[in-house]
N, C-alpha and C positions, 0 to 999 in steps of 0.2 A: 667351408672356407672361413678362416680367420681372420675377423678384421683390428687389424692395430692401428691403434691410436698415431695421430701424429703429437709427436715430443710439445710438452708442453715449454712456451717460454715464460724464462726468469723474467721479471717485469722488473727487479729490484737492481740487475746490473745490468752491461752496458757489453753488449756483444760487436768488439771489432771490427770481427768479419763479418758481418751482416749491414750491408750499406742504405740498407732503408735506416736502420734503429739509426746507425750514427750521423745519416742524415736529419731526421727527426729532432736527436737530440741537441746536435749542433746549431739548429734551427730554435728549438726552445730557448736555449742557452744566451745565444747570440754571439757563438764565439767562430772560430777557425777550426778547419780541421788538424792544422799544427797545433793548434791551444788547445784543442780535448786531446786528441795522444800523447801532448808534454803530461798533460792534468792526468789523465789514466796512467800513466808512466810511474809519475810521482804517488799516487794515494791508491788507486785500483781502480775496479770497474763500478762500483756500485757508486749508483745514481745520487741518490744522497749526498754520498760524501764528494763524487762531482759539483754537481748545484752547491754543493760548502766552498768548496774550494773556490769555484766561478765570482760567488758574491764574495769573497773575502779579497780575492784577485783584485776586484772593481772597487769596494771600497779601498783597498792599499793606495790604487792609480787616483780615485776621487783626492786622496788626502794627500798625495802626493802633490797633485796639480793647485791643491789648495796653499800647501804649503811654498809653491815656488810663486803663487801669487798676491799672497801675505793675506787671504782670507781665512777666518774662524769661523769653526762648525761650536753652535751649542754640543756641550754633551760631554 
């Protein structure tokens, strides 16, 4: 009798349909599940270039909220 393997997972992207990962992920993240399928939408699945997108997201909102409050960031 032959035994097969079960499929190994991608660790490096971000499987949709699979509601653990995108629990998991969502949860690292600290975002929405509308705000990871805009983000996956926009750039793809890979994990990386999520988590880039997430911090660039948040510092946009930091600098924004800075700039309507007329504080300066060094830098």
């Amino acid at each position: 009798m032959l035994c097969s393997r079960p499929p190994r997972v991608i660790r490096t992207t971000l499987d949709l349909a699979d509601a653990k990962q995108v629990k998991s992920v969502r949860r690292r993240l600290k975002i929405s599940d509308a705000d990871l399928i805009r983000i996956v939408e926009k750039i793809g699945n890979s994990l990386t270039a999520i988590e880039k997108e997430v911090q660039l997201e948040k510092l946009e909102l930091v600098e924004q909220c800075s700039a309507k409050s007329g504080l300066t960031f060094p830098g």
